[in-house]
KOLZAPA-70865 format. One line per 2 residues: number of its first residue (from 0); their letters; for each residue y, x, z of N, C-alpha, C. Coordinates in nm, 2 decimals. Layout:
# residues N
NUM> a> Y X Z Y X Z Y X Z ~ ...
# end
This chain:
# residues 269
0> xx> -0.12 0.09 0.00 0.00 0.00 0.00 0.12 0.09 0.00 ~ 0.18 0.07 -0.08 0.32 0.14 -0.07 0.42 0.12 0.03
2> xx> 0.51 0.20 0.04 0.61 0.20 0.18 0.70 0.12 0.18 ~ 0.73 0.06 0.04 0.86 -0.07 0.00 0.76 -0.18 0.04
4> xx> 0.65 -0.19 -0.01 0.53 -0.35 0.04 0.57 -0.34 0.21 ~ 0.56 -0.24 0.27 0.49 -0.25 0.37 0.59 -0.28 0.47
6> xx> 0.75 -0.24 0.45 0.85 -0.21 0.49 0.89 -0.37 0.49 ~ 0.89 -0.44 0.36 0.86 -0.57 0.34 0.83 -0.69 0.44
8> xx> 0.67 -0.62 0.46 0.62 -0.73 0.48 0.64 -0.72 0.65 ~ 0.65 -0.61 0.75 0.72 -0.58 0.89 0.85 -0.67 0.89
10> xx> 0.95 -0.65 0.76 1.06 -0.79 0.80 1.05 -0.90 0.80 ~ 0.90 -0.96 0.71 0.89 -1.09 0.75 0.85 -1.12 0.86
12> xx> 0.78 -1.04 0.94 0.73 -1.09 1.08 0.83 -1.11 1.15 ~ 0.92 -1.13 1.14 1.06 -1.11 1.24 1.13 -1.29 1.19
14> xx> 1.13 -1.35 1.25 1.19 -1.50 1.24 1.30 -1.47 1.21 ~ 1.39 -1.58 1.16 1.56 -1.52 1.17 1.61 -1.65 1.28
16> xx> 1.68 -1.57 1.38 1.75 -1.58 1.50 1.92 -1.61 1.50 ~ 1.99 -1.64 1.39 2.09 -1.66 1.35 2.13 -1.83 1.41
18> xx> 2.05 -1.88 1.42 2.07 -2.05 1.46 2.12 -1.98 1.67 ~ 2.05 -1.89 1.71 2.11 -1.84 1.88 2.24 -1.85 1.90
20> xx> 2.31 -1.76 1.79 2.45 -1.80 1.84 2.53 -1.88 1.83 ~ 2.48 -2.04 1.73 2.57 -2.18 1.77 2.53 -2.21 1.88
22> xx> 2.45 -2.21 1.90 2.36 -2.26 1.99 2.41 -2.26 2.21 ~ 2.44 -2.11 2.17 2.51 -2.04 2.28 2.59 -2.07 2.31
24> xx> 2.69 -2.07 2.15 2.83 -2.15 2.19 2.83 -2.27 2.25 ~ 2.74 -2.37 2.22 2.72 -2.52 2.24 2.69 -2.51 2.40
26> xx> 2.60 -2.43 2.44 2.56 -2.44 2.58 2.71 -2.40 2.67 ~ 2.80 -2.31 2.61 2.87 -2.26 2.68 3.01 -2.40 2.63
28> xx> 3.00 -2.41 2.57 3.10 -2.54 2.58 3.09 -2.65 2.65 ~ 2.92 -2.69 2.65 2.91 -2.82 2.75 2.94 -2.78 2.88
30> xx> 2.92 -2.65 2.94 2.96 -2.60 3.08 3.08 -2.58 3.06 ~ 3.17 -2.56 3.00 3.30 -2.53 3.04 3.36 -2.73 3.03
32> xx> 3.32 -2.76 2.99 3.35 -2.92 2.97 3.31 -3.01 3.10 ~ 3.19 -2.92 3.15 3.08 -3.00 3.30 3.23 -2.97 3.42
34> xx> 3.26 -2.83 3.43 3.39 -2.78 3.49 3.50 -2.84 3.49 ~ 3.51 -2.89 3.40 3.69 -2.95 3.41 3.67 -3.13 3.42
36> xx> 3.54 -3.14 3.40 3.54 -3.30 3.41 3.52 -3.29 3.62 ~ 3.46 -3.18 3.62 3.43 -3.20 3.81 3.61 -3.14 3.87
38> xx> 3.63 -3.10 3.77 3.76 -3.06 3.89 3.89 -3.13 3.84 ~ 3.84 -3.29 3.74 3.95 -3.38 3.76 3.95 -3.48 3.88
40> xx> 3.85 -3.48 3.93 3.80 -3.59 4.03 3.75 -3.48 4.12 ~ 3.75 -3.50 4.24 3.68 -3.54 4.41 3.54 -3.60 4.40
42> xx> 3.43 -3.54 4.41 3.31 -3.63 4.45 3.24 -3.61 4.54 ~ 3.15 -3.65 4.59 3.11 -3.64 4.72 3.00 -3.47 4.67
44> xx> 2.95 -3.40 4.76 2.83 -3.32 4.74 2.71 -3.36 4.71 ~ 2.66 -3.43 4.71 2.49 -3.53 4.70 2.54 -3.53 4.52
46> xx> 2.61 -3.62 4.48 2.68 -3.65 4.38 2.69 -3.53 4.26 ~ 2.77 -3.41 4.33 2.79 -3.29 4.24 2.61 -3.20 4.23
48> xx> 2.58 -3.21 4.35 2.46 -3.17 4.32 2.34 -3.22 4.25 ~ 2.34 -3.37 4.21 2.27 -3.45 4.11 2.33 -3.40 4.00
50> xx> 2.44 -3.39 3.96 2.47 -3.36 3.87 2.42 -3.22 3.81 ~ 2.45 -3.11 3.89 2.40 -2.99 3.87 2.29 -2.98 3.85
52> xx> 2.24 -3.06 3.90 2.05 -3.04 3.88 2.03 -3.10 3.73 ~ 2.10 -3.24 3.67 2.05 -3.27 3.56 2.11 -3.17 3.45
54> xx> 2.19 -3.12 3.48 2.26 -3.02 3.36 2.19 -2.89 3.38 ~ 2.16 -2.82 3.46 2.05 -2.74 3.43 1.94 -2.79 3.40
56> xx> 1.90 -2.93 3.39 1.75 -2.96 3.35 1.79 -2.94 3.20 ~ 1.89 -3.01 3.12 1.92 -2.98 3.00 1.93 -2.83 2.92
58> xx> 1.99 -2.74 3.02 1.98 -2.63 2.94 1.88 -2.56 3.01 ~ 1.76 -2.58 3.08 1.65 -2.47 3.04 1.51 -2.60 3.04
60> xx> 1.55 -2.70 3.00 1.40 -2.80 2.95 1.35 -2.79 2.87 ~ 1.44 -2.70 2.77 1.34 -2.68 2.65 1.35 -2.52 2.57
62> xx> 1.21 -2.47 2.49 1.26 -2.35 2.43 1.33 -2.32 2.32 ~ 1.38 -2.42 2.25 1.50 -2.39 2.12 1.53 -2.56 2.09
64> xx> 1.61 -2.54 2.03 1.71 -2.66 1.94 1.60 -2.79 1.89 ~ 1.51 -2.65 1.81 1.45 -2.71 1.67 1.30 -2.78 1.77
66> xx> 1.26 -2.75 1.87 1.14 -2.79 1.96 1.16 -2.88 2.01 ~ 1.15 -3.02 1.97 1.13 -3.18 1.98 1.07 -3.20 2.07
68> xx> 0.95 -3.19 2.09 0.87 -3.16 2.19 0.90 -3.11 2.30 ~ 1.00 -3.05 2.33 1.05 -3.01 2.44 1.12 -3.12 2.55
70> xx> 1.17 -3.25 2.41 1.27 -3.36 2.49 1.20 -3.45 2.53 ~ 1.16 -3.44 2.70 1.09 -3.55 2.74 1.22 -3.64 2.82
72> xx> 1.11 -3.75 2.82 1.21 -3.82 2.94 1.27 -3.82 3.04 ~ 1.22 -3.69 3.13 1.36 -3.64 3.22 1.48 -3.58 3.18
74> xx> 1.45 -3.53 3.12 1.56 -3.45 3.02 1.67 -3.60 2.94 ~ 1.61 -3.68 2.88 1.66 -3.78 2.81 1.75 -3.86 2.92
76> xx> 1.71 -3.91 3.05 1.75 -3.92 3.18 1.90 -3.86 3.24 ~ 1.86 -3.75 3.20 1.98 -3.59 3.21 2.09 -3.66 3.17
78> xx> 2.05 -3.66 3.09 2.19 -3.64 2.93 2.27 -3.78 2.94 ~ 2.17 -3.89 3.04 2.21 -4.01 3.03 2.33 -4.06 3.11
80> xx> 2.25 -3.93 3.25 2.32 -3.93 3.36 2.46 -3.90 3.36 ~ 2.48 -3.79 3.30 2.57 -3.69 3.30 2.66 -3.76 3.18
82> xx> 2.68 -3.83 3.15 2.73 -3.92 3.05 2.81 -4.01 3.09 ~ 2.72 -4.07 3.18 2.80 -4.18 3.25 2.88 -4.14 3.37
84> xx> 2.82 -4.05 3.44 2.91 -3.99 3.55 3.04 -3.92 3.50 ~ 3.00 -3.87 3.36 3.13 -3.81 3.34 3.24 -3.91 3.24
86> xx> 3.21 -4.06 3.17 3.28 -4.17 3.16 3.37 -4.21 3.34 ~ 3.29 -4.22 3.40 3.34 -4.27 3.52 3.43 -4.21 3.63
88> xx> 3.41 -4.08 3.56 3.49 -3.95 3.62 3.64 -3.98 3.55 ~ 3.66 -4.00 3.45 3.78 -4.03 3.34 3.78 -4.11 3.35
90> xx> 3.75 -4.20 3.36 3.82 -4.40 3.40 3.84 -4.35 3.57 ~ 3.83 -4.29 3.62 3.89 -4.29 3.74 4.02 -4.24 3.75
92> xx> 3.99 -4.13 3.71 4.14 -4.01 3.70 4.27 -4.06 3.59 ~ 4.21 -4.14 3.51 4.28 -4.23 3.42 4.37 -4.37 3.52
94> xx> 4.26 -4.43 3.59 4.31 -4.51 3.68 4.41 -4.48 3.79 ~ 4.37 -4.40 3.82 4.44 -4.32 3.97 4.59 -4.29 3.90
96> xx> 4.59 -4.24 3.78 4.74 -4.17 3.72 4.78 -4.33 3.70 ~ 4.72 -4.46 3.65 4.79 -4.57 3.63 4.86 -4.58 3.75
98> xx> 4.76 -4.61 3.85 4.82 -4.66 3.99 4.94 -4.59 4.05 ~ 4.94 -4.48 4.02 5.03 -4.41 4.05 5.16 -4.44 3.98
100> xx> 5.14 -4.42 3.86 5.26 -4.49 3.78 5.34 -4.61 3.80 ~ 5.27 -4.71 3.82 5.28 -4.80 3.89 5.32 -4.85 4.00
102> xx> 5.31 -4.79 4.11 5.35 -4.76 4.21 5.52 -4.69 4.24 ~ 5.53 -4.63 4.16 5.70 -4.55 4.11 5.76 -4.64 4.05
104> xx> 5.70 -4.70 3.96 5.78 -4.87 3.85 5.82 -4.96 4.01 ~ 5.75 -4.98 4.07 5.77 -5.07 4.17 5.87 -5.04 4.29
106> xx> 5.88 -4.91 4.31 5.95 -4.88 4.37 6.10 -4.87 4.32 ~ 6.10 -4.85 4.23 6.24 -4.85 4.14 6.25 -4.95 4.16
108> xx> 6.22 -5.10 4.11 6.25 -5.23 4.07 6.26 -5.25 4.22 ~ 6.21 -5.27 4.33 6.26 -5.28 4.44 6.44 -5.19 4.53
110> xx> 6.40 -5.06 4.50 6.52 -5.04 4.52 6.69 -5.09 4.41 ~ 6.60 -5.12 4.30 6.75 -5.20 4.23 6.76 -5.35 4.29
112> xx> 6.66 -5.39 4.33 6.66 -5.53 4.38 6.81 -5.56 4.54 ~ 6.69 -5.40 4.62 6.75 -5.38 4.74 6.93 -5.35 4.72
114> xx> 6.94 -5.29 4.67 7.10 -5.22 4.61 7.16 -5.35 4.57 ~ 7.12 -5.42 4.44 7.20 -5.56 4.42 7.19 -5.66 4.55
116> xx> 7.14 -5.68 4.62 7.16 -5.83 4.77 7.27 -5.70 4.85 ~ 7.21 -5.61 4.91 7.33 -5.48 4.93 7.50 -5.52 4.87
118> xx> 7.47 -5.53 4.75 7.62 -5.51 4.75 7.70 -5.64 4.70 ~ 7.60 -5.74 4.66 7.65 -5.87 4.65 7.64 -5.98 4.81
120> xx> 7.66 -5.90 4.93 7.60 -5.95 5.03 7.52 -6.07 5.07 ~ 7.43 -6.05 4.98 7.32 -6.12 5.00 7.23 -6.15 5.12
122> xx> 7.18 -6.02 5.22 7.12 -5.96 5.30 7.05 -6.08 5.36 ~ 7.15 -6.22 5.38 7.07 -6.33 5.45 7.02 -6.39 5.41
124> xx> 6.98 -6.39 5.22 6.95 -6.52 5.15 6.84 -6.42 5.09 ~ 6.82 -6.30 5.08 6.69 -6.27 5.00 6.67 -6.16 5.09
126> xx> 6.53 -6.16 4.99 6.42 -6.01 5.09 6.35 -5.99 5.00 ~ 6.31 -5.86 5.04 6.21 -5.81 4.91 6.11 -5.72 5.00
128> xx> 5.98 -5.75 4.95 5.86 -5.70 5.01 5.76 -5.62 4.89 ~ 5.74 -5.50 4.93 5.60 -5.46 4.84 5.52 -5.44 4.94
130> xx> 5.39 -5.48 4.89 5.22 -5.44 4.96 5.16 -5.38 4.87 ~ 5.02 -5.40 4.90 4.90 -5.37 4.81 4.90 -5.45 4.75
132> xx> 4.95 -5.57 4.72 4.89 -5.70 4.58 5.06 -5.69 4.48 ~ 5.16 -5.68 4.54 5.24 -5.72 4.46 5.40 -5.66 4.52
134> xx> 5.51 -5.69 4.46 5.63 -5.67 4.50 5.68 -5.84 4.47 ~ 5.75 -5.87 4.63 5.74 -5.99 4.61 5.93 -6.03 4.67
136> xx> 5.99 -6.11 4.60 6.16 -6.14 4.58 6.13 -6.26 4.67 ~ 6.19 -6.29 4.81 6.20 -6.41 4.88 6.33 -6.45 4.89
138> xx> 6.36 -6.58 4.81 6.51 -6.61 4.80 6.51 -6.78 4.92 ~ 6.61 -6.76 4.97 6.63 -6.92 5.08 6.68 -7.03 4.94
140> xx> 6.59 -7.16 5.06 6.63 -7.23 4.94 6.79 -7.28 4.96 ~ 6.87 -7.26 5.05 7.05 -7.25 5.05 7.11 -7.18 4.92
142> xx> 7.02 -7.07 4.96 7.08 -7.01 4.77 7.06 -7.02 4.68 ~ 6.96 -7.14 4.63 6.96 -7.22 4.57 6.98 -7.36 4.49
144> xx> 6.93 -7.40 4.57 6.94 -7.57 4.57 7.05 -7.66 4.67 ~ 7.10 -7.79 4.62 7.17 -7.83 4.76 7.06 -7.90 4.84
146> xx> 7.09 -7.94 4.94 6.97 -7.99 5.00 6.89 -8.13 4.93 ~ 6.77 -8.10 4.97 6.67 -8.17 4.90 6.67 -8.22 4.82
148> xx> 6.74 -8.13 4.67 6.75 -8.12 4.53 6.71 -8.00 4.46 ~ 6.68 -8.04 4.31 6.60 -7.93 4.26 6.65 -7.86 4.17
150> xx> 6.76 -7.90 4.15 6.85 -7.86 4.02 6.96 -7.69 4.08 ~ 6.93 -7.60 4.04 6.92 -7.48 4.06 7.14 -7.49 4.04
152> xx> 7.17 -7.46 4.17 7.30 -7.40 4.22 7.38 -7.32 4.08 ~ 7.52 -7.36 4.03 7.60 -7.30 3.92 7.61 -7.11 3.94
154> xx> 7.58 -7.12 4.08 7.60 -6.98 4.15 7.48 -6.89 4.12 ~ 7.37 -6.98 4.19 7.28 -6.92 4.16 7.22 -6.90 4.06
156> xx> 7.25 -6.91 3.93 7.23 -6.87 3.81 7.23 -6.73 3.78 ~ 7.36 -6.72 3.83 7.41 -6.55 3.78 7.29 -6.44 3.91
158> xx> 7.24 -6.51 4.01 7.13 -6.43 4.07 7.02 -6.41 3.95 ~ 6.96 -6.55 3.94 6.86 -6.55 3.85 6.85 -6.45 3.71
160> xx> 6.99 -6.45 3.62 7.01 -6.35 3.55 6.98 -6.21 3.59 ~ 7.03 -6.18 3.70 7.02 -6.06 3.77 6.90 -6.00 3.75
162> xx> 6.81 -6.07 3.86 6.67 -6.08 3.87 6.61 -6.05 3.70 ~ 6.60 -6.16 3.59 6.58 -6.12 3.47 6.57 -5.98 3.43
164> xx> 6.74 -5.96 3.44 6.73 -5.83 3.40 6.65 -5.74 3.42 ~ 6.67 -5.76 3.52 6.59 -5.59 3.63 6.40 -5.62 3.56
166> xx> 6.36 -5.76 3.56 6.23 -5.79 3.52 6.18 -5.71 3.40 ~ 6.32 -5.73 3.34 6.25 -5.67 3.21 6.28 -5.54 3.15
168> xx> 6.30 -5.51 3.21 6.24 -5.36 3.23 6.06 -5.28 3.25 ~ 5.99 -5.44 3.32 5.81 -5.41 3.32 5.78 -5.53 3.29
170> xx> 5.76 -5.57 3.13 5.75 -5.66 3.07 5.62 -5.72 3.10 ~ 5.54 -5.60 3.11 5.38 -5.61 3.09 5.30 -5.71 3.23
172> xx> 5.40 -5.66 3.33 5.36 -5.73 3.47 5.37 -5.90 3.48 ~ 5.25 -5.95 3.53 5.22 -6.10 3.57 5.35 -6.15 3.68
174> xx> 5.43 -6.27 3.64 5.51 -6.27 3.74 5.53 -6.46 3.80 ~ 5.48 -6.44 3.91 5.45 -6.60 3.98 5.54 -6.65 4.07
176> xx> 5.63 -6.76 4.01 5.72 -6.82 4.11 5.68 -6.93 4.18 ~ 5.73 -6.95 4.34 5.60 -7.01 4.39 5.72 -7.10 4.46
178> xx> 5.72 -7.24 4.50 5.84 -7.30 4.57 5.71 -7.36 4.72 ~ 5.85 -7.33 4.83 5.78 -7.38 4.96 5.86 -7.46 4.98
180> xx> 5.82 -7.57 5.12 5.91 -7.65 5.18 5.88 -7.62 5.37 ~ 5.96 -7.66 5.44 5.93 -7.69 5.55 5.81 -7.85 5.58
182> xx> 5.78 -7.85 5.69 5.71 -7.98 5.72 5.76 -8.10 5.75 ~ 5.88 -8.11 5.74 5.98 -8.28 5.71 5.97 -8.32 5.58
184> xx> 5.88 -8.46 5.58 5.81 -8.56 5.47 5.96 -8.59 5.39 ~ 5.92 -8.58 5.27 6.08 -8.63 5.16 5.98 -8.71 5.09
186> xx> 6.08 -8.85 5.07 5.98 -8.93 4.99 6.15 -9.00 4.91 ~ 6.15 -8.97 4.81 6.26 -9.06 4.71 6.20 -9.11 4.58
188> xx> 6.33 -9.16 4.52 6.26 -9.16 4.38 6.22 -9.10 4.31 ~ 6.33 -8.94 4.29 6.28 -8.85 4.22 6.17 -8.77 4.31
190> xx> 6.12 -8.72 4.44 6.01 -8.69 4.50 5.98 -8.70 4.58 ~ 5.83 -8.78 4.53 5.76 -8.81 4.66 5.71 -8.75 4.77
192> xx> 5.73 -8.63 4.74 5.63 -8.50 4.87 5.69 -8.43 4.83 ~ 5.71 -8.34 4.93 5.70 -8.21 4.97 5.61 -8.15 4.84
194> xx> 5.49 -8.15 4.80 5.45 -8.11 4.69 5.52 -8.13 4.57 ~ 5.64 -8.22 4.52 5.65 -8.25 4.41 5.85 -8.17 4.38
196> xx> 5.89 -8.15 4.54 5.97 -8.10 4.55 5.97 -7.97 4.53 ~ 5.86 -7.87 4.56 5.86 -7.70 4.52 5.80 -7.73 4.43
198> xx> 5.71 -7.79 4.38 5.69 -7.73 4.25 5.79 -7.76 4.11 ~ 5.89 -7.87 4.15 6.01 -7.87 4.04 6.11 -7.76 4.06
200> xx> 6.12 -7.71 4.17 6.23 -7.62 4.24 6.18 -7.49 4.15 ~ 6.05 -7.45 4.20 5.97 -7.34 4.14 6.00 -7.34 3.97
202> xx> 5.95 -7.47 3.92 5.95 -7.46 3.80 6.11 -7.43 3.74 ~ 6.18 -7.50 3.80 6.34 -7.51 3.74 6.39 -7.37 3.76
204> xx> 6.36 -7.27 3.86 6.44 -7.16 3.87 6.35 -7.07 3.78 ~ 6.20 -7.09 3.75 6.17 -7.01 3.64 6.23 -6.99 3.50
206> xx> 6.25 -7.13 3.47 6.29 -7.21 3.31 6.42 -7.08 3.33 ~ 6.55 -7.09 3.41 6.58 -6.99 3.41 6.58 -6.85 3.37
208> xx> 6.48 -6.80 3.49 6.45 -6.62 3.43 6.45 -6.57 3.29 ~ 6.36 -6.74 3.27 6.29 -6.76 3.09 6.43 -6.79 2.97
210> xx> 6.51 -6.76 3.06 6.65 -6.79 2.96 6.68 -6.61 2.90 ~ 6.62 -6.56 2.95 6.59 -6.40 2.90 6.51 -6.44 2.82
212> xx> 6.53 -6.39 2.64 6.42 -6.37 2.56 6.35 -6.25 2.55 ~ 6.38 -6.13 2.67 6.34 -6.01 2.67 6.17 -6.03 2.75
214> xx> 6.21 -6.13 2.80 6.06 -6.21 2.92 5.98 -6.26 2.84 ~ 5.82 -6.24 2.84 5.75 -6.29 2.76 5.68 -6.43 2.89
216> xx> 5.74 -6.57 2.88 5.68 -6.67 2.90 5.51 -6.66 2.95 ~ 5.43 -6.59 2.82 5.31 -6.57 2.91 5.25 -6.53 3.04
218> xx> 5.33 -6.43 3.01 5.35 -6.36 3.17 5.38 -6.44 3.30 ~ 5.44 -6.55 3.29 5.52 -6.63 3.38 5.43 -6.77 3.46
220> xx> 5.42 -6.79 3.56 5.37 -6.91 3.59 5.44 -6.94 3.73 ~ 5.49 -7.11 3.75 5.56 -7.16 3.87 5.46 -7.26 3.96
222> xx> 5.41 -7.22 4.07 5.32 -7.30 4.13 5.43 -7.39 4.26 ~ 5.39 -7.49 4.32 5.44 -7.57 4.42 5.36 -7.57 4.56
224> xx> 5.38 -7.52 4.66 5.29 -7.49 4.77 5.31 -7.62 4.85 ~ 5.46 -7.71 4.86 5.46 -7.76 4.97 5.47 -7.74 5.10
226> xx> 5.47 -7.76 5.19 5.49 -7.70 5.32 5.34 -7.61 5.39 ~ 5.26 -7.59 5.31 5.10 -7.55 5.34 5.14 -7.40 5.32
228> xx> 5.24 -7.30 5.34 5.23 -7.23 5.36 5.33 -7.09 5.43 ~ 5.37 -7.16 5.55 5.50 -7.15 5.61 5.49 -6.98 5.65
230> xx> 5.60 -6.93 5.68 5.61 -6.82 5.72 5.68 -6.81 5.87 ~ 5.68 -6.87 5.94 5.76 -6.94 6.03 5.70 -7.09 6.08
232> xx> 5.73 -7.09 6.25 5.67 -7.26 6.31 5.78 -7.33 6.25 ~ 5.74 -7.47 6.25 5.82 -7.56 6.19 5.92 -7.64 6.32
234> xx> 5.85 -7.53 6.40 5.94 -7.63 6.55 6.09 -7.64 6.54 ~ 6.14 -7.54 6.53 6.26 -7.48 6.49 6.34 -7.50 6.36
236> xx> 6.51 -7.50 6.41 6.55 -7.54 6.24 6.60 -7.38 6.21 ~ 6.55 -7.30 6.26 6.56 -7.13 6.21 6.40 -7.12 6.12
238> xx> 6.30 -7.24 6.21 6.19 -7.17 6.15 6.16 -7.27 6.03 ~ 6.21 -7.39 6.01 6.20 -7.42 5.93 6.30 -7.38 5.79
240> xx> 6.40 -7.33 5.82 6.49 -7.28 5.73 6.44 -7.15 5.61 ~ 6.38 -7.10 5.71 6.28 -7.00 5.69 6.15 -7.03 5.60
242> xx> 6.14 -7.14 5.61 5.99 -7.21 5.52 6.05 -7.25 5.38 ~ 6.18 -7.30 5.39 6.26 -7.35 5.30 6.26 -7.23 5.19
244> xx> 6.21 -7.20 5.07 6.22 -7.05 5.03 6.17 -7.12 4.89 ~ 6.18 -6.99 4.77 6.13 -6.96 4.67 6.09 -6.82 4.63
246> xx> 5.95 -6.79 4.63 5.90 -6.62 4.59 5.91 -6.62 4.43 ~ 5.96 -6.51 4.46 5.92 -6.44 4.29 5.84 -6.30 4.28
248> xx> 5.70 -6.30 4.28 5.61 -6.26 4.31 5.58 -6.14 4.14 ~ 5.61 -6.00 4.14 5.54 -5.92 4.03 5.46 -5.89 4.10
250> xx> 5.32 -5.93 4.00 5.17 -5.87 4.09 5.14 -5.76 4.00 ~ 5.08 -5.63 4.06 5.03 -5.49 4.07 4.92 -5.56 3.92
252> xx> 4.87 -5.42 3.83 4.81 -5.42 3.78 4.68 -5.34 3.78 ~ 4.70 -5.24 3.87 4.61 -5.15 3.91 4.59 -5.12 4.04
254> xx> 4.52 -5.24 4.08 4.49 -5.23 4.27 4.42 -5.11 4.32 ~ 4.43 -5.11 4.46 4.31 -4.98 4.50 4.23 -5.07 4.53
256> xx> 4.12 -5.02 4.49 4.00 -5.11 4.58 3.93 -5.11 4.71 ~ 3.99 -4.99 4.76 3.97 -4.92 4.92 4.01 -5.01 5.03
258> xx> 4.15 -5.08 4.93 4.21 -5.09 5.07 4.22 -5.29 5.06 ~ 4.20 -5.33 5.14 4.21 -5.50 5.17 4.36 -5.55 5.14
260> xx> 4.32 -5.64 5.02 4.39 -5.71 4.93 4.47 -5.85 4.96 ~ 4.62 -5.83 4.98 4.65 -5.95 5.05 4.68 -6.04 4.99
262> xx> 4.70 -6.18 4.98 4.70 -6.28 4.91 4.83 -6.29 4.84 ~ 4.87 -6.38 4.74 4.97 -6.37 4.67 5.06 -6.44 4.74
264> xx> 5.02 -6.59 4.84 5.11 -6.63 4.87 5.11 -6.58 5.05 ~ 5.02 -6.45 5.09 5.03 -6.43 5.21 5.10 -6.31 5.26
266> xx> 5.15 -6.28 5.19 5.24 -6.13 5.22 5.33 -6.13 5.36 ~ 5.37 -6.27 5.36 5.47 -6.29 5.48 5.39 -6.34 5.64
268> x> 5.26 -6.37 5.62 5.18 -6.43 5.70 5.14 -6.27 5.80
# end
């Protein structure tokens, strides 16, 4: 045999090994990607170490790319795991930056709230509350209505405007106007209860806000409580004055779920 045959046939016994270094890269990318998805989120240890276990199952479960055979169902498991934990890892970190965001929008819109009753001496006819469910505008019903009427004050208009404005600014936010009464029975022609009285009061100071075409209507809804949900005893004509009210309720879009959720119309309870 000659030395060119033979020289030959020594290099075919040698496989070609050129497919190793995508290969490497790929391994070394999914780790550098395992890295930055764990150090966008906090997870418990039990957690990171499942994790770690299924990602080294993936890169030494099998001996090459092209070995099928290699991909059993724990392996398949792995990849499944590590998929969803790392979806859930980014819808979290995604969430957490909303909430946060969120949280700053609200606090702005409260402090312009706070600043306008401030300097229009308001101080005794509105309040403004944020919680965990919502940032919530409590106006007396003096500043609005005359007594036990539903037709929204020439004055109070130019509040309502106010309010608008500042609204639309976070267009996106669900916003619920809610009318209360105290517990003294009104029965006339135009209303027969306490129920028919906030919910026209409610509705009428909405139609309002809604006089902004910057406000999308959908967003908007006016419910009527009636005296069923006082912030104050009714013994009292302080505490019933006090019941006398209309909320203008922006509810949060991105709750925490950690923390106990308070009701829309309970913020003052």
């Amino acid at each position: 045999m000659s030395k060119k045959n033979k020289r030959h046939q020594e290099h075919e016994e040698h496989p070609d090994e050129s497919w190793l270094l995508p290969y490497s890269d790929l391994m070394t990318l999914l780790l550098a990607m395992f890295i930055v998805l764990f150090g966008m989120s906090n997870v418990d240890s039990q957690k990171f170490r499942e994790l770690s276990e299924a990602f080294n199952s993936v890169l030494t479960g099998g001996h090459g790319v092209l070995d099928q055979t290699s991909m059993n169902s724990n392996t398949k498991t792995s990849n499944e795991d590590i998929s969803k934990a790392a979806s859930e890892l980014i819808t979290k970190k995604t969430t957490d930056m909303m909430r946060k965001k969120e949280q700053e929008n609200l606090e702005a819109l409260k402090k312009q709230l706070d600043d306008y009753i401030k300097q229009n001496g308001l101080t005794n006819d509105l309040d403004t509350k944020l919680n965990q469910s919502q940032l919530m505008i409590t106006i007396r019903d003096n500043a609005l209505f005359p007594s036990g009427e539903a037709d929204v004050k020439p004055d109070a208009r130019i509040l309502a405007k106010a309010i608008s404005n500042m609204l639309q600014q976070f267009p996106d936010y669900e916003v619920i106007v809610s009318g209360h009464t105290d517990n003294i029975p009104i029965s006339n022609r135009e209303f027969p209860s306490n129920w028919d009285l906030s919910s026209v009061r409610a509705l009428n100071f909405m139609k309002i806000l809604l006089l902004n075409d910057q406000l999308d209507p959908k967003k908007f809804s006016a419910i009527g409580y009636g005296e069923y949900h006082p912030v104050s005893p009714n013994d009292t004509n302080v505490g019933r004055a006090l019941n006398r009210r209309v909320e203008v309720s922006i509810i949060r879009k991105y709750l925490d779920p950690a923390t106990p959720q308070l009701g829309v119309t309970s913020a003052h309870e």
